[in-house]
C-alpha positions as CSV (number, residue, x, y, z in Angstrom):
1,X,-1.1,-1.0,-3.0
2,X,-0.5,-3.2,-6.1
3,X,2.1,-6.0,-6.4
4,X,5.1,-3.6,-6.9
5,X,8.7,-3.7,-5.4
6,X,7.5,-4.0,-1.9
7,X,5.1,-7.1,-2.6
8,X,7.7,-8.4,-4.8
9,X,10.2,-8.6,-0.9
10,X,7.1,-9.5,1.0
11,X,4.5,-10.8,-0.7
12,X,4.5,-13.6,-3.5
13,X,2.5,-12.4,-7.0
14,X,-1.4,-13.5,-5.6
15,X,-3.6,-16.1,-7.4
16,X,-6.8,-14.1,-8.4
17,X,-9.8,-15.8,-6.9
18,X,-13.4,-15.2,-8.1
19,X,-16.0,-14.4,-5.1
20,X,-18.0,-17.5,-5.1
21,X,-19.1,-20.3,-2.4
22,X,-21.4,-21.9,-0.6
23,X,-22.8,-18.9,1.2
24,X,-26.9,-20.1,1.3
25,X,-29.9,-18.7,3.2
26,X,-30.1,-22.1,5.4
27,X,-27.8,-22.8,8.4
28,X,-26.0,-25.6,6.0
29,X,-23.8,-22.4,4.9
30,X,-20.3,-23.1,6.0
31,X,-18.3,-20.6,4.3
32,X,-18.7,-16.7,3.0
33,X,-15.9,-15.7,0.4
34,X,-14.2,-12.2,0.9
35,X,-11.7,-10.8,-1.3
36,X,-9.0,-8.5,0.1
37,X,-8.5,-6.3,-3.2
38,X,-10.1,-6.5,-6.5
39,X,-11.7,-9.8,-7.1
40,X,-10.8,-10.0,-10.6
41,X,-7.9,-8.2,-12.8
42,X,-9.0,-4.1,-13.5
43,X,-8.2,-3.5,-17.3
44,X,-6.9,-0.4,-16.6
45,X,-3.7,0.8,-16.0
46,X,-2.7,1.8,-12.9
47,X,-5.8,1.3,-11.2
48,X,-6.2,-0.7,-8.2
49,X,-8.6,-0.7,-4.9
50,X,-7.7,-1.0,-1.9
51,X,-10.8,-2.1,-0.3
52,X,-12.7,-5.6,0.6
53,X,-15.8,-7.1,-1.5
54,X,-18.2,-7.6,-0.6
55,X,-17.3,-4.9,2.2
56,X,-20.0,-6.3,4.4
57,X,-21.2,-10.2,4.7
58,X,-23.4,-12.0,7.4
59,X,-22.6,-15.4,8.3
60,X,-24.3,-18.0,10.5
61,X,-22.6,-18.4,14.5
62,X,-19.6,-21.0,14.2
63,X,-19.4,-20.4,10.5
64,X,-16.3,-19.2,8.4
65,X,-15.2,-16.5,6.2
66,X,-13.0,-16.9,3.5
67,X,-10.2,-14.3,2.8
68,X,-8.9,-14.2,-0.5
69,X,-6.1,-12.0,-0.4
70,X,-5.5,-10.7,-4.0
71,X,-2.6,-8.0,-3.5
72,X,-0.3,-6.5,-0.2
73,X,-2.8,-6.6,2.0
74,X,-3.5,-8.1,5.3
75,X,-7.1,-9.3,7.4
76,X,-6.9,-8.1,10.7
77,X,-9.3,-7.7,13.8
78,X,-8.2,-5.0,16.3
79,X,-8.7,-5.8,19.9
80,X,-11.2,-3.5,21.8
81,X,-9.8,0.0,22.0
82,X,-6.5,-0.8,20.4
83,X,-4.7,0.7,17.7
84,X,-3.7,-0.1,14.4
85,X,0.0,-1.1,14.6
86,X,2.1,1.1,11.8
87,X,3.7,-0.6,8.9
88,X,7.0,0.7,9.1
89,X,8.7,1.2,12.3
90,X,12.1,2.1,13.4
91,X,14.2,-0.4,14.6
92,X,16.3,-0.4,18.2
93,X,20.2,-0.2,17.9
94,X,22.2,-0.7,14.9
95,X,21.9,2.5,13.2
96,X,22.7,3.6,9.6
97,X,26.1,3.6,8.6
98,X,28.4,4.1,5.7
99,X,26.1,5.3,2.8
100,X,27.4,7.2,0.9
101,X,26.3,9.4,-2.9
102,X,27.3,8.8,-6.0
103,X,30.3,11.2,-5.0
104,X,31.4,9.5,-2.5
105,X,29.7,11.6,0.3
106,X,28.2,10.4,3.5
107,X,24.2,10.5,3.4
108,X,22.9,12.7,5.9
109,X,20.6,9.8,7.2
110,X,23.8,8.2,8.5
111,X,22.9,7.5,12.3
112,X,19.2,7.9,12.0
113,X,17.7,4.3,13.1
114,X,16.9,1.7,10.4
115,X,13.5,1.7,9.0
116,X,11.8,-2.1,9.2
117,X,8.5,-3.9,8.3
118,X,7.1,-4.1,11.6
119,X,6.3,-7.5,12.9
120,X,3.3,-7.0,14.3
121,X,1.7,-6.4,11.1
122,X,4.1,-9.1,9.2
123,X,3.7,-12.1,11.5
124,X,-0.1,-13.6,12.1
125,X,-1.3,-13.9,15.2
126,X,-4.7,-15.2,16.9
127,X,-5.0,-18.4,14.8
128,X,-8.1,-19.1,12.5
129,X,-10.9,-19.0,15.3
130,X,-12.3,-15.6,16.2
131,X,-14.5,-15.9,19.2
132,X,-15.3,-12.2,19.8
133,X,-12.3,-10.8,21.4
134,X,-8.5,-10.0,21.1
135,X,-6.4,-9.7,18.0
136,X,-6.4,-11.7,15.2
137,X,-4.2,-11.2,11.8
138,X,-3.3,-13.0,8.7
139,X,0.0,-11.4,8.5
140,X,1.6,-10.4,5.1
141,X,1.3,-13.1,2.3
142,X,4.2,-14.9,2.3
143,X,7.1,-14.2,-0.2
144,X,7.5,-18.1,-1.2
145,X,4.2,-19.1,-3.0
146,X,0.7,-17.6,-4.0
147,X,-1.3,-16.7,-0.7
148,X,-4.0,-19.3,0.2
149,X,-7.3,-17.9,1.4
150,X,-7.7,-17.1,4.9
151,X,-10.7,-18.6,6.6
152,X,-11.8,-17.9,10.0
153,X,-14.1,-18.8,11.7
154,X,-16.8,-17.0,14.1
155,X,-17.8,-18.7,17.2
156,X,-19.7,-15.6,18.8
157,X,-22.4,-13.8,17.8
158,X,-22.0,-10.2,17.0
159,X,-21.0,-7.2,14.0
160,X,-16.9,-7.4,13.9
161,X,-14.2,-4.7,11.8
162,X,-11.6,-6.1,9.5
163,X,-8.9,-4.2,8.8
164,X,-6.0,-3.8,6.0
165,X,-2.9,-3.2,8.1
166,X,-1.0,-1.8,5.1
167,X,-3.9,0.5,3.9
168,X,-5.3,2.7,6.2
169,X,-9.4,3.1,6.2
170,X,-9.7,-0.2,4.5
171,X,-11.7,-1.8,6.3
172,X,-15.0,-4.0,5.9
173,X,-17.9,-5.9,8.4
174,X,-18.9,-9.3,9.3
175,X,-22.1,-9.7,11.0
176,X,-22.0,-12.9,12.7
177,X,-26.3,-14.1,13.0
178,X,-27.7,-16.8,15.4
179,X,-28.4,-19.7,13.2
180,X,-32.2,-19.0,12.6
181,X,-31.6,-15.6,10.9
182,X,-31.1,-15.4,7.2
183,X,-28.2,-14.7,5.5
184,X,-27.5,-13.6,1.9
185,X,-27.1,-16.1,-1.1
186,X,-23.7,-16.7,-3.2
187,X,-25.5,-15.0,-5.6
188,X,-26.4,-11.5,-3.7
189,X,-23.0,-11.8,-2.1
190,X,-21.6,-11.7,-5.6
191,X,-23.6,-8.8,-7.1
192,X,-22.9,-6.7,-4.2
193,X,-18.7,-7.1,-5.3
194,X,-19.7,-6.8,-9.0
195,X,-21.4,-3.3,-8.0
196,X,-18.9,-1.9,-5.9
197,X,-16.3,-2.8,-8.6
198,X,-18.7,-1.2,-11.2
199,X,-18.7,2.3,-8.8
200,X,-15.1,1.9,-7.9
201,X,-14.1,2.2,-11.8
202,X,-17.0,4.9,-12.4
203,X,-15.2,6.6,-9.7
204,X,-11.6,6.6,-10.8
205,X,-12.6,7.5,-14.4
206,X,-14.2,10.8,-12.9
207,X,-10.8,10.7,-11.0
208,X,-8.5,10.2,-13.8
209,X,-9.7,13.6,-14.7
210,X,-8.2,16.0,-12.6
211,X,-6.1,19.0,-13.9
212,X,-3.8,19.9,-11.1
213,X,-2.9,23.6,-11.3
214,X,0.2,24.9,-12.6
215,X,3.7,23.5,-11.5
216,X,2.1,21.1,-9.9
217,X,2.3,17.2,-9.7
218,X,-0.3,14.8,-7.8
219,X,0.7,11.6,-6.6
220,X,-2.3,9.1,-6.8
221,X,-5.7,10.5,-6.9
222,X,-7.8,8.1,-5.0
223,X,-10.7,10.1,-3.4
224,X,-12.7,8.4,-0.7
225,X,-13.2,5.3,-1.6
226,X,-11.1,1.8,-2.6
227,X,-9.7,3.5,-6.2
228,X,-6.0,3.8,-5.7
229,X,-4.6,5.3,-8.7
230,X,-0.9,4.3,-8.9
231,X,0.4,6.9,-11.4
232,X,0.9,10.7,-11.2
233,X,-1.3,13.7,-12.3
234,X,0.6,14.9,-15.0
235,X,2.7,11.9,-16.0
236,X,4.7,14.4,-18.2
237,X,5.2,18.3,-17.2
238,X,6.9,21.1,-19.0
239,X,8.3,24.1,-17.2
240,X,10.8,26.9,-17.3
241,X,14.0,26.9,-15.4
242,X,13.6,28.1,-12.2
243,X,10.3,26.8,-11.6
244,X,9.0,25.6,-8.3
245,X,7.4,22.2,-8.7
246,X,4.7,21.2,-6.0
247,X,4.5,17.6,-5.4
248,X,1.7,16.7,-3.4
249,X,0.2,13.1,-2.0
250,X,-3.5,12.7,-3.1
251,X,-4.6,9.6,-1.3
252,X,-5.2,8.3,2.7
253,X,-4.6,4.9,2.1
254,X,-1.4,4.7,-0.3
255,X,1.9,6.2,0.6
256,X,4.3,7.2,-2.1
257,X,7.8,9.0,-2.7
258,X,9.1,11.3,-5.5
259,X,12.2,9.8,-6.3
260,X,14.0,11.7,-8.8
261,X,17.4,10.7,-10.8
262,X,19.0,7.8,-13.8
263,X,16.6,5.1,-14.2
264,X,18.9,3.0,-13.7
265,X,19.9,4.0,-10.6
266,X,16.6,4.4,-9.2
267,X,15.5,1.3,-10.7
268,X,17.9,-0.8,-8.2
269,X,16.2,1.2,-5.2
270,X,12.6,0.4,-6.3
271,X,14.0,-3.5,-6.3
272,X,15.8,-3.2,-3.3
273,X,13.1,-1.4,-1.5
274,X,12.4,-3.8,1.2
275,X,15.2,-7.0,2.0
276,X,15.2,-9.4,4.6
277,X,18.5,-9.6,7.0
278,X,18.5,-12.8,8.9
279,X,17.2,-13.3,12.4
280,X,18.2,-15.5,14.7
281,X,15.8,-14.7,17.5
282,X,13.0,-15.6,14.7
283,X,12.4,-14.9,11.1
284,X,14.2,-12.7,8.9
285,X,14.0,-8.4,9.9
286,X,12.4,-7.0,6.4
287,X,14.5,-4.0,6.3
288,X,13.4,-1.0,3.9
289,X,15.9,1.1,1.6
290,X,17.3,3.9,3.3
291,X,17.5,5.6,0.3
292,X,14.2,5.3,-0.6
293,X,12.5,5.7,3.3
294,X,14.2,9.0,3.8
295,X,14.8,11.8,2.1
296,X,18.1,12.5,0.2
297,X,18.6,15.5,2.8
298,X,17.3,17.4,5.6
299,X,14.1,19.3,4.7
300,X,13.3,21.3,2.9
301,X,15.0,19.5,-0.3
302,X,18.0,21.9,-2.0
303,X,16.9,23.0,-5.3
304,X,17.4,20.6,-8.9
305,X,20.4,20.7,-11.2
306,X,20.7,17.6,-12.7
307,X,23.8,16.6,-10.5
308,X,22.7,16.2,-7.1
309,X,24.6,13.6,-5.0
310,X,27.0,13.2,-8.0
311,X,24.4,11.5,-10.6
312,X,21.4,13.7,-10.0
313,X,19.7,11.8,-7.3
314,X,17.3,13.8,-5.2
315,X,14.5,12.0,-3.2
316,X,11.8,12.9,-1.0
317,X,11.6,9.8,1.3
318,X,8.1,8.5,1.8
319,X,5.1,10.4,1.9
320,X,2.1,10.2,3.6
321,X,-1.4,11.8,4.9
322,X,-2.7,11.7,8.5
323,X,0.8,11.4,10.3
324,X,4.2,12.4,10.9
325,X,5.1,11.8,7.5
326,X,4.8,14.9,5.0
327,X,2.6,14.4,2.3
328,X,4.0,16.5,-0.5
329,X,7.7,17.9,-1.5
330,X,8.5,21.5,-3.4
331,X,11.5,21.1,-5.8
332,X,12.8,23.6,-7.7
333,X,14.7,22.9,-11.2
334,X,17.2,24.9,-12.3
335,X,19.1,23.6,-15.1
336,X,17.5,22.4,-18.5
337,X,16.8,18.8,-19.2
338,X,14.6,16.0,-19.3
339,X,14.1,14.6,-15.6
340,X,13.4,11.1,-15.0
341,X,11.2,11.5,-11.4
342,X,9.1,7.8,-10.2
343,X,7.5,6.5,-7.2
344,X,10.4,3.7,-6.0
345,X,7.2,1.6,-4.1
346,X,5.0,0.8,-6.9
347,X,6.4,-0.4,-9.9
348,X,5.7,1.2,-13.1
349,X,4.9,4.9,-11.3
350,X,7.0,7.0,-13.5
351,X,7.1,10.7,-15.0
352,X,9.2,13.0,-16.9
353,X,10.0,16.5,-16.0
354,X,11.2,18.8,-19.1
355,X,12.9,21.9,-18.3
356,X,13.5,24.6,-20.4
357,X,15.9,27.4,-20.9
């Protein structure tokens, strides 16, 4: 997930760090870099990977890793047998009240329970010292200042999982060696990144490729890999009036939503996405947009004309792959026009839908 709306709440804009260090074959090695995201800027647009290089290091017993975290992401080890927390949960009590359209009309959402960054995945926990067991997380970068690297440190012999708690899949090794094993050199540590940077792009240009079939609109097309494509497939789509657009979620790791209405007003959702309410039990709740977390009415969505909800809002909610979520929407427009339709999570995911007599 790139730096969009939701970093912008959660996560401060991330220095970029080159992969680099002291990693060396002798036991004088202290520290192996890892970057969590892309180790250096992709020149292309939309493109990002949600994945860590190198995906696999081996380190010396009682030495450290270093985490640089270059995007919304999170380092976490799982404790035997448990499972990832979600990143969104609903929150007890204190349900939705009082929103209302752009006619004045109550939301259907109203009573549903607020929708909340869940802590677990927000907050770190386990320190800086991982000694084979339990949970350990870096917890979302923080919204005040560039993230500083993460380093932790292996005391315990053995091949551990890190995880990104925000992407699901994304995941990488440490193989933790007794100190008379060798381990690689800065310099194979680095080539290994450089090549699966090289792939990842190969990868999303083959991507970048696809011709969905009529009527249709793919969100992200990220494959199996780290390429997460953060634009849609067609960005721009003609139909006829009374066409049935399928909008479909291509990707496990990124969740998007088809959000369509003004610019403007969907432009204050995407900035309002995620906002913290204080906490006086600890810090702030990060509460997420209920006009962007759930759909603008009961499934399935009522067909298009331009002036739903009084300004022609019409949203899907989030959508995901693997879970209770859906991962696609069918909308059917029936009034000519030009259609402004984005994803409100990741800045700068935005199409046009013309529709024609």
């Amino acid at each position: 997930m790139r730096l969009g709306i939701l970093g912008r709440v959660c996560v401060a804009v991330a220095s970029v760090a080159l992969l680099g260090g002291a990693m060396a074959a002798s036991a004088s090695a202290l520290v192996a870099p890892v970057s969590a995201g892309p180790p250096k800027p992709i020149k292309l647009n939309h493109l990002d990977f949600n994945g860590f290089f190198p995906s696999a290091t081996q380190i010396h017993v009682g030495d450290s890793v270093s985490f640089s975290i270059n995007g919304f992401h999170t380092v976490s080890i799982l404790a035997s047998g448990e499972a990832p927390p979600q990143l969104i949960i609903l929150a007890a009590g204190s349900p939705l009240s009082g929103k209302l359209d752009a006619a004045g009309s109550p939301f259907w959402f109203n009573g549903q329970p607020r929708q909340v960054i869940n802590p677990a995945v927000g907050a770190p926990a386990g320190g800086t010292t991982y000694a084979g067991s339990g949970y350990l997380n870096s917890g979302l970068p923080s919204p005040t200042a560039p993230p500083k690297p993460f380093v932790v440190k292996f005391t315990k012999t053995g091949t551990f999982t890190f995880n990104c708690l925000v992407h699901p899949g994304m995941k990488g090794v440490v193989k933790v060696l007794p100190k008379s094993k060798r381990v690689p050199t800065a310099g194979q540590d680095r080539a290994a990144a450089k090549a699966q940077v090289a792939a990842g792009i190969a990868q999303a240009r083959r991507l970048a490729k696809v011709k969905p079939p009529a009527a249709t609109v793919l969100a992200g097309n990220d494959g199996s890999g780290a390429v997460a494509w953060l634009r849609f497939f067609p960005e721009k789509l003609k139909i006829k009036t009374g066409t049935t657009v399928d909008f479909k979620l291509v990707s496990k790791r990124e969740v998007h939503t088809i959000t369509i209405g003004p610019a403007a007003y969907t432009k204050a959702i995407e900035e309002t996405f995620t906002s913290p309410s204080p906490n006086p039990a600890g810090p702030p709740t990060i509460l997420v947009n209920p006009l962007a977390a759930y759909p603008t009415d009961p499934p399935p969505l009522p067909a298009y004309s331009g002036t739903n909800h009084g300004n022609g809002f019409e949203g899907s909610g989030i959508l995901a792959s693997g879970g209770p979520l859906p991962s696609g929407v069918k909308i059917t427009f029936t009034k000519a026009g030009v259609y402004h339709f984005e994803c409100v999570i990741h800045k700068n995911m935005d199409g046009t839908i013309t529709v024609t007599g």
